[in-house]
C-alpha positions in Angstrom: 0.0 0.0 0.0 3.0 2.3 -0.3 2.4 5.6 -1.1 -1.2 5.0 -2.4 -4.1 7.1 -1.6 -7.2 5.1 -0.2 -10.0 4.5 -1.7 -11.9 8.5 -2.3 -11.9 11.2 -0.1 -14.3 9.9 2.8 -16.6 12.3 5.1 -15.1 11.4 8.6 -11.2 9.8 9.5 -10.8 9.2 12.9 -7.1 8.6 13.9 -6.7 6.3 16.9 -9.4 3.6 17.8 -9.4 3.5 21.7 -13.1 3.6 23.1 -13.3 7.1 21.8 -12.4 6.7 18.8 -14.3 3.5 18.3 -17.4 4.9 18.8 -17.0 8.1 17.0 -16.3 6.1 13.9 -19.2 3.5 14.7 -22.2 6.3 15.1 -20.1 8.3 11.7 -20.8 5.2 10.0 -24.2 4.5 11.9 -24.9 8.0 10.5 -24.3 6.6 6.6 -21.6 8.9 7.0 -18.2 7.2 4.7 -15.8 6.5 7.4 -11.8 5.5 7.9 -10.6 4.7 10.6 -6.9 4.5 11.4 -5.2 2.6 14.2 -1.8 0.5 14.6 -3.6 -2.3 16.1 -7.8 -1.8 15.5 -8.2 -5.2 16.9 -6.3 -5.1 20.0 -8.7 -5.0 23.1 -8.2 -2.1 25.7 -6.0 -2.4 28.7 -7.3 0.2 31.3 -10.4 -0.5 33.2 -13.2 2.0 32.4 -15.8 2.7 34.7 -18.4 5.4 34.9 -21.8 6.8 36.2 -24.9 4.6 34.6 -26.5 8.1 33.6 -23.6 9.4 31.7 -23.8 6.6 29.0 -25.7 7.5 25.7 -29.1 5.6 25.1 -27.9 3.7 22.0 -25.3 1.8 23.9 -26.1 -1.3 25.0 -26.1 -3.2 28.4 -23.8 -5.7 27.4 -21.4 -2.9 27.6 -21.5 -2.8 31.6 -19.8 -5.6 33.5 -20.6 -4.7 37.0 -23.0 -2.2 38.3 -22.7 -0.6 42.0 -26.2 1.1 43.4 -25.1 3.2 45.4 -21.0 3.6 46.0 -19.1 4.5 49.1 -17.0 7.2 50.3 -14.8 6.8 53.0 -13.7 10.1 55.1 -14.0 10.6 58.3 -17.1 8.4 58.2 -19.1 6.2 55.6 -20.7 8.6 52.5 -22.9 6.5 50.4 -24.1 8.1 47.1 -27.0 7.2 45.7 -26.1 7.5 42.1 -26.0 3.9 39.8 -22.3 3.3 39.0 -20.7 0.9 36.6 -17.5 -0.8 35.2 -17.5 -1.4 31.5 -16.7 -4.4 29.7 -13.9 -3.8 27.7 -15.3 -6.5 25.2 -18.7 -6.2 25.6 -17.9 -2.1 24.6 -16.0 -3.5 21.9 -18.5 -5.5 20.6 -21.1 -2.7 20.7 -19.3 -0.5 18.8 -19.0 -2.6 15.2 -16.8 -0.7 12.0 -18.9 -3.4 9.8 -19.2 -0.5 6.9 -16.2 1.3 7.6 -12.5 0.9 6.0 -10.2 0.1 8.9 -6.6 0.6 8.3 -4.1 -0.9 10.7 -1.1 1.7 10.4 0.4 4.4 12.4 -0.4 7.9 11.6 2.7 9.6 10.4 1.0 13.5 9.4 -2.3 14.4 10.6 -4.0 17.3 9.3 -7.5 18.7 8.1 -8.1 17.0 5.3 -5.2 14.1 5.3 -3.7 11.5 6.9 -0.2 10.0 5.8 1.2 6.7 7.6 4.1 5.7 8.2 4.3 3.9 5.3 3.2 6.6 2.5 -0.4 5.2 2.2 -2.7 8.6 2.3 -6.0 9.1 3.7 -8.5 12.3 2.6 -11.4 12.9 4.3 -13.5 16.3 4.9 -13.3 15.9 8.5 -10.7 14.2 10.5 -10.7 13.4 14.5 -7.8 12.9 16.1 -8.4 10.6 19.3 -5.4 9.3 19.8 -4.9 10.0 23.5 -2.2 12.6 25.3 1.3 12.3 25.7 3.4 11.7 28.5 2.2 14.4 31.9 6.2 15.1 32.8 5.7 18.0 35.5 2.4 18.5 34.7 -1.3 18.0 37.0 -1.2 14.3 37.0 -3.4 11.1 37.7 -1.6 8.3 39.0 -2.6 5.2 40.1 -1.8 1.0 40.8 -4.2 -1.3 40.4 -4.2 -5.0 41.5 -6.6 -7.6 40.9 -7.7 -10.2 43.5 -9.8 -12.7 43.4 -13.8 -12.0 44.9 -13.3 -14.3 47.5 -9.9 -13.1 48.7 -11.2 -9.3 48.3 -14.0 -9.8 50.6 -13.3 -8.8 53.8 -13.2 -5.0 51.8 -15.5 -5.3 48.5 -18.0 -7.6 48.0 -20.5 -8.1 44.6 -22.6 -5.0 43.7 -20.4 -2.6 46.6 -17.5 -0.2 45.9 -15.6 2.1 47.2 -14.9 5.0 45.2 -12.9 7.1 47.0 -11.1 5.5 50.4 -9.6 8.0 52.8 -8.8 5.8 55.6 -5.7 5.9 57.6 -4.5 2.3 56.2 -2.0 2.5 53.4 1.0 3.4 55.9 1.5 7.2 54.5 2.8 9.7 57.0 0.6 12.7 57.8 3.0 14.7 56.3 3.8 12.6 53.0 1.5 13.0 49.6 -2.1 12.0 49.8 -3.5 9.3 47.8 -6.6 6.8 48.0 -8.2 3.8 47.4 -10.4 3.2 44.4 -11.6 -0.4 44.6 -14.7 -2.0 42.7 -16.0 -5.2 41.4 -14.8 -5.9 37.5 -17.9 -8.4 37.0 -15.4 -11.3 36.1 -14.7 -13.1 39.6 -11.7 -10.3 40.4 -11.8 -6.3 42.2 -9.7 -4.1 41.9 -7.7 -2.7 44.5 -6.3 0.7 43.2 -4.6 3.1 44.8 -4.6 6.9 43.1 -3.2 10.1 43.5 -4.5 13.3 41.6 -3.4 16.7 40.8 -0.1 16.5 41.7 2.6 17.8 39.4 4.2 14.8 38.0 2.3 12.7 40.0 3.4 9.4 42.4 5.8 6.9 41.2 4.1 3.4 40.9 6.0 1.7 43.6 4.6 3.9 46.2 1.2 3.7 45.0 1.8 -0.2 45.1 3.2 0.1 48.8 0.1 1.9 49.9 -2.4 -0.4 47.5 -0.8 -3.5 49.7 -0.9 -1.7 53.0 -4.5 -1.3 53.0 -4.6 -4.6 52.2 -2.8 -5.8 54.9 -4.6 -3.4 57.4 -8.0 -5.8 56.5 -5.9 -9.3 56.6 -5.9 -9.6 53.0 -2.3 -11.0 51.9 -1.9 -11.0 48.5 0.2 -14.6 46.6 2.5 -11.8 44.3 1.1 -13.4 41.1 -2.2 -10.9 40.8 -2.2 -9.0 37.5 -1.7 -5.4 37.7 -2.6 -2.3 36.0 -1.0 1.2 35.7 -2.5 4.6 35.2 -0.4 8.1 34.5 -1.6 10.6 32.4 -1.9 14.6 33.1 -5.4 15.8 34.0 -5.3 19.6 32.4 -5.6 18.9 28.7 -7.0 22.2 27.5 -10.1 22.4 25.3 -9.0 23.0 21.9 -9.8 26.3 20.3 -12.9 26.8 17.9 -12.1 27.6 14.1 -12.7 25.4 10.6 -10.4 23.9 8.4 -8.4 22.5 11.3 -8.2 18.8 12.5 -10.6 18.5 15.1 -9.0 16.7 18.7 -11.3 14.5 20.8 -11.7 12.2 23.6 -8.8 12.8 26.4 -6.5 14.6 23.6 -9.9 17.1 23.0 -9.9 18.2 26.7 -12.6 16.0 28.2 -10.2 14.0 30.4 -12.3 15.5 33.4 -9.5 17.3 35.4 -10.5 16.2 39.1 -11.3 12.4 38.8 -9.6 11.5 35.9 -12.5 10.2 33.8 -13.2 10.5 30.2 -14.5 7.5 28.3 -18.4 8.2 29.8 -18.6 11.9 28.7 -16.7 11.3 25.2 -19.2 8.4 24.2 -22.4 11.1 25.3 -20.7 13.7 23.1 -20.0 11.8 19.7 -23.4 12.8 18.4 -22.9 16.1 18.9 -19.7 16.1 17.0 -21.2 14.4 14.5 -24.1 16.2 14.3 -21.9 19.7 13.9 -20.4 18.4 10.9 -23.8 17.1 9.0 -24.8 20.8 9.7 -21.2 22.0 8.1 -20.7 23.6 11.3 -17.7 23.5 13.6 -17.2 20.5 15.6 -15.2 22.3 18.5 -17.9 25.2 18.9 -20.4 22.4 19.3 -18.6 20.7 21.5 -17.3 23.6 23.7 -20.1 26.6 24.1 -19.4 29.0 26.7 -20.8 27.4 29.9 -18.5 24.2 29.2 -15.3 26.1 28.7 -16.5 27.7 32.4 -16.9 24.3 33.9 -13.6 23.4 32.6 -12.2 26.8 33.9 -13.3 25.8 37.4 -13.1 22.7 37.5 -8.8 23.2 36.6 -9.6 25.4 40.0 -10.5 22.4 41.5 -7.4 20.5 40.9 -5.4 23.1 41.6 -6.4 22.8 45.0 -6.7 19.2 45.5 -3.0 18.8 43.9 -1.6 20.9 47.3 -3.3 19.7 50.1 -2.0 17.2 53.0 -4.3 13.9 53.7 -5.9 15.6 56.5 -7.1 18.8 54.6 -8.0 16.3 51.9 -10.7 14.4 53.9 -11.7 17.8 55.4 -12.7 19.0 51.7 -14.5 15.5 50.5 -16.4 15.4 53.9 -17.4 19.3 53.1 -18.6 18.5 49.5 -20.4 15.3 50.0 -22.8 17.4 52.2 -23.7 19.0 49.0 -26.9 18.8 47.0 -27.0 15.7 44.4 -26.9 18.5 41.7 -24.0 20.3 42.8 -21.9 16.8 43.6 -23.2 15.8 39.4 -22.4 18.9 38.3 -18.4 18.4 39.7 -17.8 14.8 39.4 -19.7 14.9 35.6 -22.0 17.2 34.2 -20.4 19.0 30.9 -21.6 22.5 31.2 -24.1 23.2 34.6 -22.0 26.1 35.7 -24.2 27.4 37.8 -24.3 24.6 40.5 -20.3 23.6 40.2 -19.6 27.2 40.8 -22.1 27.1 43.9 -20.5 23.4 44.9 -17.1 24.7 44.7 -17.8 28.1 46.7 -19.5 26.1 49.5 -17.0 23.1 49.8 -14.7 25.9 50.6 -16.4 27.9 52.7 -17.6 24.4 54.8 -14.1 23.2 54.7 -12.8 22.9 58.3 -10.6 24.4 60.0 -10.8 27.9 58.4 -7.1 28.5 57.9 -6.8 25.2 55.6 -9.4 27.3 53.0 -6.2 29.3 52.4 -4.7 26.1 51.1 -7.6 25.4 49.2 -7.5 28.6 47.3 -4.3 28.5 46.8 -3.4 31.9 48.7 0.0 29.6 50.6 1.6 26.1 50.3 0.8 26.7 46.4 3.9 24.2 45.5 4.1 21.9 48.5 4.4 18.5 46.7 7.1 19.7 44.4 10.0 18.0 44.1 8.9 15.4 46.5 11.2 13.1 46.8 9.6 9.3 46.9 13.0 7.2 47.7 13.4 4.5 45.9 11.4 0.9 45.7 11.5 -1.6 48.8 11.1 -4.6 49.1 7.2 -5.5 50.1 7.6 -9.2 50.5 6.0 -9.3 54.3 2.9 -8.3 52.7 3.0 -11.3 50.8 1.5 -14.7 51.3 4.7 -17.1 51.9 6.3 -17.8 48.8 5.5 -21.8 49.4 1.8 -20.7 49.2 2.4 -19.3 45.5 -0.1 -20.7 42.8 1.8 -21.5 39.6 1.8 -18.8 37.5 -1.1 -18.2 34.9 0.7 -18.4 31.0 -2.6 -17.5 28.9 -2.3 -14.0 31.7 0.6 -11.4 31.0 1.8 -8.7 33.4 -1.0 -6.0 33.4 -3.5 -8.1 31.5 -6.8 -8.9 33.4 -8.5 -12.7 32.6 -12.0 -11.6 30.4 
């Protein structure tokens, strides 16, 4: 296929087929809509573990796309928040699967040049399209607002004495994974995958550069070990680093038009992106039936102000000690179910995240740690942080004569489907 131009010029090329990308192409071509879709490996199945509220999903994806749903998820502060909001973990296959490229021309290649109208691979072939979507994730975070986390999975039975079928905990602040009061906060994300294993993961957000994975794996094992769960050393594993302040793009035709995580709706405080990028490839879609600009479409006004303070958000959260961390999430999940959606997912309800965020601050006790908050002192306190280097965690580790032989059809990071 060497520098050959395939088939015409199409309507849509999206460039990376991740869940983004997948379904952007899938509703193009649901649309009738001539679609390309480029990707160095369009059959591979995700690695990450995507979860999300049950609301924020579209209405033309399926329920086989949801492994594991969680009524009402827990918060752990100083005491036991429950929030009565569906929450879910997504099949990686089953979202695969629900988002079929039947019609479309799928071209396993690596992009080389990717502009308006054209795409060039690596290996000369050339793609034209009138629209082309570039989903193809962000680049490494170096210094900046980071997510970090270390998941591990465990077996149901072994995770019960903390998760059990249909419970999760979405944010854990307890004093268990052996960080000193005056170290870097983290947490525990932990929830039930729908295949016989939870995961166990612990995550740090905001910080600039974020934590190295051997900490987070240290704490992830601690709190482990704090509920007499000892783990064989076999489990799989998963890693997470990306940066969290991915700007929206900036309005204007004729240019190639970012989405997903690389189009700024990598939320900024939790992390999540897959739910609200699937619930916004219509509107996408639907700007360029019209002719109109994608990015306007996607980006009016009120989001670009719920971006704005939501970057506000992390801001804060990336400076503050454990302590002043649980002070904050036990100030904000006294708010209102509105003002709680409209931080953790709503796209452009300004109004009630700029009354949520003015409250949790004002609410936040002591008074003196809303300076921290607002950033007014100890703007840079995590900087430079130094981590030390990996130690050895074999005490929180079953004896090694009580290892199972190791899995061959599992590779490090993989999860069993």
């Amino acid at each position: 296929m060497s520098g050959r131009e395939v088939g015409g010029a199409a309507d849509v090329c999206v460039v990376g087929l991740g869940p983004t990308g997948r379904a952007l192409a899938h509703r193009a071509m649901a649309a009738g809509m001539r679609v390309v879709a480029v990707d160095p490996r369009p059959a591979r199945l995700w690695a990450p573990t995507f979860s999300c509220w049950v609301d924020e999903l579209p209405e033309w994806l399926g329920h086989g796309a949801i492994a594991s749903r969680i009524e009402a998820p827990a918060v752990w502060t100083t005491t036991e928040h429950r929030i009565p909001r569906p929450y879910c973990v997504l099949s990686k296959q089953g979202l695969f699967d629900a988002l079929p490229l039947d019609d479309a021309t799928v071209i396993a290649g690596r992009a080389r040049t990717v502009e308006a109208h054209r795409v060039e691979l690596a290996d000369g072939t050339e793609v034209r399209a009138a629209t082309v979507f570039d989903t193809r994730g962000q680049a490494a975070p170096g210094a900046r607002r980071t997510a970090s986390a270390h998941g591990i999975f465990v077996d149901e039975d072994t995770a019960a004495p903390m998760v059990t079928a249909g419970e999760g905990l979405l944010l854990d602040w307890r004093d268990e994974n052996g960080a000193g009061p005056d170290e870097p906060p983290s947490f525990l994300y932990s929830v039930p995958l729908g295949d016989g294993t939870v995961i166990f993961e612990e995550t740090s957000l905001g910080l600039r550069g974020g934590m190295p994975q051997h900490e987070l794996r240290r704490r992830t094992l601690n709190r482990l070990a704090a509920h007499g769960i000892r783990l064989r050393g076999d489990e799989p594993s998963e890693a997470a680093h990306y940066p969290l302040d991915e700007l929206p793009p900036k309005a204007g035709r004729g240019r190639v038009i970012p989405f997903g995580s690389r189009g700024g709706m990598m939320h900024p405080i939790t992390g999540y992106c897959v739910a609200d990028s699937l619930a916004l490839v219509d509107t996408a879609l639907a700007a360029v039936r019209r002719g109109d600009d994608p990015v306007e479409a996607l980006w009016p006004w009120q989001a670009r102000l719920v971006y704005w303070m939501r970057m506000r958000g992390v801001y804060g959260l990336g400076r503050l000690t454990t302590a002043q961390s649980i002070a904050m999430f036990d100030a904000f999940f006294t708010r209102p179910p509105r003002q709680q959606r409209a931080l953790l997912s709503a796209h452009a309800d300004y109004s009630a995240l700029g009354t949520a965020l003015f409250m949790t601050v004002g609410t936040t006790r002591p008074f003196r740690w809303r300076y921290d908050l607002v950033g007014w002192r100890n703007r840079n306190r995590w900087v430079g942080w130094d981590y030390g280097r990996p130690r050895p965690l074999d005490d929180l580790l079953l004896p090694r004569e009580d290892l199972l032989p190791p899995r061959e059809d599992l590779l490090p990071g993989d999860t069993a489907q």
